[in-house]
C-alpha positions in Angstrom: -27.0 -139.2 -55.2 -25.3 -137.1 -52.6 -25.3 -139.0 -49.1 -26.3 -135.4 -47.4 -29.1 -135.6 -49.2 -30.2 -139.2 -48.9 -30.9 -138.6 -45.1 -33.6 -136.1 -46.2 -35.5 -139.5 -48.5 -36.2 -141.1 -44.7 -37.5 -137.8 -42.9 -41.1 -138.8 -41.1 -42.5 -135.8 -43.2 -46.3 -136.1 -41.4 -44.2 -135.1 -37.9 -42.3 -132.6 -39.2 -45.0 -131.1 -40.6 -46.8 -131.0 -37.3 -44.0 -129.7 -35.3 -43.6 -127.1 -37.7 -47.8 -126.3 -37.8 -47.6 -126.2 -33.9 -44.5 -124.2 -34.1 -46.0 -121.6 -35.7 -49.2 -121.8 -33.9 -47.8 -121.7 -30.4 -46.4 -117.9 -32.2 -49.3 -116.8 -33.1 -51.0 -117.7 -29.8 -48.2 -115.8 -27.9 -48.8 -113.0 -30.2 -52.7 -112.8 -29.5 -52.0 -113.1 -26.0 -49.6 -110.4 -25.4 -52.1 -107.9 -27.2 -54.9 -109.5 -25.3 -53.3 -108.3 -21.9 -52.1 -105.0 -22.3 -49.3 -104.0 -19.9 -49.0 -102.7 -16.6 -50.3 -104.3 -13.1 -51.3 -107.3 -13.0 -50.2 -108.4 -16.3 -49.4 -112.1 -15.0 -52.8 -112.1 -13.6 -54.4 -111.2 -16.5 -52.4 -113.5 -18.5 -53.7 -116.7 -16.5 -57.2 -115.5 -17.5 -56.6 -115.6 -21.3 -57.6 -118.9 -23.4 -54.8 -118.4 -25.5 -52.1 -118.9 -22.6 -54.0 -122.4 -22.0 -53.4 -122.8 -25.7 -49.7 -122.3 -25.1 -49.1 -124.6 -22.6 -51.2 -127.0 -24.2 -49.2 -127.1 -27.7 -45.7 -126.7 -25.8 -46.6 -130.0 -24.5 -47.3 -131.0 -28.1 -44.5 -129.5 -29.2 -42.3 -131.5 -27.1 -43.9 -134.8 -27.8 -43.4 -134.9 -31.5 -40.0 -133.3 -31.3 -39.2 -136.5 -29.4 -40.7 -138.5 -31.8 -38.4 -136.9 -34.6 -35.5 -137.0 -32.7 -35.9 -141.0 -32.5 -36.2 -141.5 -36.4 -33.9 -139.2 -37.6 -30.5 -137.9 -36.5 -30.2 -134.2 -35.0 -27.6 -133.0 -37.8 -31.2 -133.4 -40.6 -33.6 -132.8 -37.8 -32.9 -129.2 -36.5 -32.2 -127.9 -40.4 -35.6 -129.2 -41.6 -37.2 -127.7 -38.6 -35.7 -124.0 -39.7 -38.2 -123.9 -42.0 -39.9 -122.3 -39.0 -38.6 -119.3 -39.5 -39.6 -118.6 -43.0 -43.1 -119.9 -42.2 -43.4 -117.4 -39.1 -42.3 -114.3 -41.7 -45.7 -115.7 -43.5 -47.7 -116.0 -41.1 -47.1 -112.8 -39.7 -47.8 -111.4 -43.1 -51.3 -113.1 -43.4 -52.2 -113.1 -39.9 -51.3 -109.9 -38.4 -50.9 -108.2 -41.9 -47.7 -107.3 -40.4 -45.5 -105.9 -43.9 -42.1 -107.6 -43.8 -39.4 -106.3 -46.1 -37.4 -108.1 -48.9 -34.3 -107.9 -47.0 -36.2 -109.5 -43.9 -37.6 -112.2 -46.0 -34.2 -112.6 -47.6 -32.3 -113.4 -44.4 -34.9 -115.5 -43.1 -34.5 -117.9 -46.3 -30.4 -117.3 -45.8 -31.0 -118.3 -42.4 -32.4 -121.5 -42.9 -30.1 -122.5 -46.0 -27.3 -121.6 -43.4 -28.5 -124.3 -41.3 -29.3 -126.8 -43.8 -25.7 -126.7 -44.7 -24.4 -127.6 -41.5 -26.9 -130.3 -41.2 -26.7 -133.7 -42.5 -23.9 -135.0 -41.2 -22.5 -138.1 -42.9 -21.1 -139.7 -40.1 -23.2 -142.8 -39.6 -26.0 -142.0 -36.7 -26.7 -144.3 -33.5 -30.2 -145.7 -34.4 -32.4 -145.4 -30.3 -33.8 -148.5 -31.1 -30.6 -150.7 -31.4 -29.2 -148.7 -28.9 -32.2 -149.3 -26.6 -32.2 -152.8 -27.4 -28.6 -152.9 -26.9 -29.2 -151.7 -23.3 -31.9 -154.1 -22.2 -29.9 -157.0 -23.5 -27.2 -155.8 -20.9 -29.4 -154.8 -18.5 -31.3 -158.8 -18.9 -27.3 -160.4 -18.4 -26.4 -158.4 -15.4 -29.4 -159.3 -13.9 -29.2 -162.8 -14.9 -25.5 -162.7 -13.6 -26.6 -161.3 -10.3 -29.1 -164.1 -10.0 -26.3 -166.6 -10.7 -24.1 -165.2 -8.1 -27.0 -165.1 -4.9 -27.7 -168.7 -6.7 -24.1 -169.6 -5.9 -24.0 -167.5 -2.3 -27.1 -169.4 -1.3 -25.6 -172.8 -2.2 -22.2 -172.5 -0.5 -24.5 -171.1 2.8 
């Protein structure tokens, strides 16, 4: 099997699919909101007032969390390709939402767009796993302390 594709066997699918469902929602709520509050004066105002602005910030927060969570099991190079499905997804959306009509071309770059970044993704150079690296650090972190200790140990007993 290819080894660009093996990195794609491990992907937490459940978290990408949530980033990519709240990724499309947080869209669709900026889309109702922007109709919901018109233009003109006031328009920041009147943003504040609408539920779908609450939603926003809400499912950015979301957003951010899971992302995180990704970014810990998998490496950036399979990560950010898998999450271009976005695009695709938001053409659909759009479609079935807002009935919006979305021309073959349209569809057919957003498809190329994605396959353009699934090519550069996937990286076989061999990816730092957080956890080893994390443990790594608090190993270090545990000696240096331990070597301070030994050192005030000594300073105290030469006093």
């Amino acid at each position: 099997m290819n080894k660009h594709f093996a990195a794609f066997k491990k992907l937490p699918l459940f978290l990408f699919a949530a980033l990519l469902t709240i990724d499309v929602s947080v869209l669709i709520m900026e889309k109702f909101a922007a109709t919901t509050a018109g233009g003109g004066d006031g328009f920041s105002l009147r943003l504040l007032q609408i539920p779908w602005v609450w939603g926003i910030a809400v499912l950015s927060l979301m957003q951010l969390y899971v992302w995180n969570r990704i970014l810990r099991k998998t490496p950036l190079s399979v990560a950010y390709p898998v999450s271009s499905l976005f695009f695709p997804l938001t053409m659909l959306c759009s479609v079935v939402v807002f009935h919006e009509h979305v021309s073959w071309l349209a569809w057919t770059g957003g498809v190329l767009v994605t396959l353009g970044i699934a090519c550069f993704g996937g990286n076989d150079a061999p990816q730092p796993v957080l956890d080893d690296d994390l443990k790594a650090f608090v190993l270090e972190r545990k000696y240096r302390e331990a070597a301070i200790a030994e050192k005030e140990k000594d300073l105290t007993a030469v006093s």
